[in-house]
N, C-alpha and C positions, 0 to 999 in steps of 0.2 A: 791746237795740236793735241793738247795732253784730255779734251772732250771729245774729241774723234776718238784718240786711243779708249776711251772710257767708253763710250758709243759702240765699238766693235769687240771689248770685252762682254758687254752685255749680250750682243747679239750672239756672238760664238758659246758665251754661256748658258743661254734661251738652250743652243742645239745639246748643247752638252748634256741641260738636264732633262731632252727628250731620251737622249743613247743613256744615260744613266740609269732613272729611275721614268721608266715610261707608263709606269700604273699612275705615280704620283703626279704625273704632266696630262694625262690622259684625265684625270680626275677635277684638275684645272679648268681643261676645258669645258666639262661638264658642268659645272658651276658657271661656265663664265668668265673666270676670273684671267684678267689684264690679256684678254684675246688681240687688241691693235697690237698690241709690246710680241708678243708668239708670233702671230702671222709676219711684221716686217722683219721680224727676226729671223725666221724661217727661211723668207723669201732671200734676203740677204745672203743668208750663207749658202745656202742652196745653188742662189747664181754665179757666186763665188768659185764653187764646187764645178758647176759646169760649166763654164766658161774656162776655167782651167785645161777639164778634159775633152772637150770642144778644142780647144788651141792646140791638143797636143794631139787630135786625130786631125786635123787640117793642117798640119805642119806637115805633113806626109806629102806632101803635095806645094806649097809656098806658103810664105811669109804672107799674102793676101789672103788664101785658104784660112789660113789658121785665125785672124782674125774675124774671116766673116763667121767660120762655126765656134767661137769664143762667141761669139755674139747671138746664132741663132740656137744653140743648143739651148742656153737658158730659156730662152723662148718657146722653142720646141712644147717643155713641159708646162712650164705657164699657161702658154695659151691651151694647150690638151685639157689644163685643169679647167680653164673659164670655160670651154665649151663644155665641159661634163658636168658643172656644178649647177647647174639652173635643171639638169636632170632629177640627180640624186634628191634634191633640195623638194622641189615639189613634188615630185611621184611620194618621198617617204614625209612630207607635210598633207599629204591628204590621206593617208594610209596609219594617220595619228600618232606620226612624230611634233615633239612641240620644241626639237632645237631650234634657233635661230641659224641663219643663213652667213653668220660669222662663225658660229662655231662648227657649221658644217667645212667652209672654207679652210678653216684654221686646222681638222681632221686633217684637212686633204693636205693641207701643207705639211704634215707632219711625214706622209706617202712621198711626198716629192721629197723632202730634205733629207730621207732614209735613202732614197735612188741615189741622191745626188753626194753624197758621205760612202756609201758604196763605189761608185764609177771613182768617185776621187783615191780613194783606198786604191782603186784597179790601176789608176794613172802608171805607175812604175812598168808594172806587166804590160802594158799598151806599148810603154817607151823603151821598153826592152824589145818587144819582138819588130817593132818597126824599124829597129836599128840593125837587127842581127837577120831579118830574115822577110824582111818586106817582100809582097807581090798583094797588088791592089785587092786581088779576088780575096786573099787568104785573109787581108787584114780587115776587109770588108766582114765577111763572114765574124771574124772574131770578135770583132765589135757588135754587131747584130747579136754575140753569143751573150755578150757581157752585157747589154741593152736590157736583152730579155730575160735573163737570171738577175740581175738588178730590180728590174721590173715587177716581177715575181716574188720578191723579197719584201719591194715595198707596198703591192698590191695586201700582201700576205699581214705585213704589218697592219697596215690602213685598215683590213677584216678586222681582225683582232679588235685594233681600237675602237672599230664602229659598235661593236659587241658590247664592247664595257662601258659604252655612252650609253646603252638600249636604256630608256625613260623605264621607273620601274614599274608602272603601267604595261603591261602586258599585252594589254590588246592592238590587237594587229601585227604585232614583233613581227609573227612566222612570216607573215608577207613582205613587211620592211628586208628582211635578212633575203628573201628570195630578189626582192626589187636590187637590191645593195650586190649579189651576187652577177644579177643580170649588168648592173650598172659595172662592174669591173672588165666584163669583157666588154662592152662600149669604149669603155676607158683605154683598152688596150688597143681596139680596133681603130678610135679616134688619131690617139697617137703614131700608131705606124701610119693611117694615109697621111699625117700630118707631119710626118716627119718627110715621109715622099716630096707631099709639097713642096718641103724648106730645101731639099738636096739642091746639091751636093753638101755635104760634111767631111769629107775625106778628100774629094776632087778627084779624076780620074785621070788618064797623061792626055795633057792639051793645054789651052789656055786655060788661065783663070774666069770659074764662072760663079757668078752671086745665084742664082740659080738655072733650073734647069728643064727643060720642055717638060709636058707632062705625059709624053709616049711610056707605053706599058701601067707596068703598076709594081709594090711593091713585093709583092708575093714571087710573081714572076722573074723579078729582079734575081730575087734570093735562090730559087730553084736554076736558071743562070749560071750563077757564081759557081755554086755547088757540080754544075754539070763541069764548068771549068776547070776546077781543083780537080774532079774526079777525070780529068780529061776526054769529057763524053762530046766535047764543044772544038 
């Protein structure tokens, strides 16, 4: 018991000294240094984080809802990240980056744990307006609002950080930072059809579904909703 509790001071601590000092963590990984101990670290709290806020946007819906998007949110990001990392990694290893493929990983987890420390910060706001003012469309939308300002926060982080990794070899930089750019909105486009795939997370009024046909698309979805609220529908 008291090496668990020792176990998850460590890991909470990892995050702590990313939101702290994130030049000096940033710099870490640069070197190298104890990247296994960062990465399960990260990953840990990370799902911690969304699985919480996953349970409390499927509780809108049942106690089965809540559990399956406690389970796929975390997933959600995970898997967006494994399919975007074999991108980044070689496009900016032949363009004469000479990170390794851990400490690109380990960047990115830094991206996701900042999302996922965000959305958890949000949880309150989520569990207030679902209690005082629920309607599927509205709450859908606001999530989608909080997704994507989350999103943008840690994409924005993730920039930064890739910056202060650049090798100080110069050559090629301009094209890495343009590849790395292109590579964020991949990253964002992966993610929403990927989060499509996982739906539902909120659940809509019906039975409980683990998921959900693949009619339409996500975009569509969202424009939708919006004609709803705005009563165009």
């Amino acid at each position: 018991m008291i090496q668990r509790k020792f176990q998850a001071t460590q890991y909470f601590g990892v995050l702590m000294q990313l939101l702290r000092d994130r030049s000096s963590f940033m710099e870490e990984i640069r070197q190298g240094v104890r990247l296994p101990s960062k990465i399960i670290s990260l990953l840990v709290c990370s799902s911690i984080f969304f699985a919480f806020y996953g349970a409390i946007i499927g509780s809108s819906h049942s106690v089965l809802q809540a559990l399956s998007s406690a389970f796929k949110l975390p997933c959600l990001y995970l898997m967006t990240l494994i399919l975007c990392l074999p991108t980044l990694y070689f496009f900016s290893i032949i363009f004469g980056s000479s990170r390794s493929i851990g400490q690109y990983f380990a960047i990115l987890m830094t991206c996701v744990a900042v999302i996922s420390v965000l959305l958890f910060s949000l949880a309150p706001v989520t569990l207030f307006f679902m209690i005082t003012a629920y309607n599927y469309q509205f709450f859908k939308l606001l999530n989608v609002f909080m997704f994507a300002v989350t999103g943008f926060i840690g994409i924005t982080f993730l920039y930064q950080g890739m910056q202060s990794m650049s090798e100080p070899d110069k050559e090629g930089q301009d094209t890495r930072t343009n590849i790395l750019k292109f590579w964020l909105v991949l990253y964002a486009l992966v993610g929403c059809q990927l989060g499509w795939t996982l739906r539902p997370f909120f659940g809509s009024a019906g039975e409980f579904e683990v998921f959900r046909g693949m009619q339409g698309n996500f975009y569509l979805d969202i424009v939708k909703a919006i004609g709803e609220i705005l009563g165009f529908n």
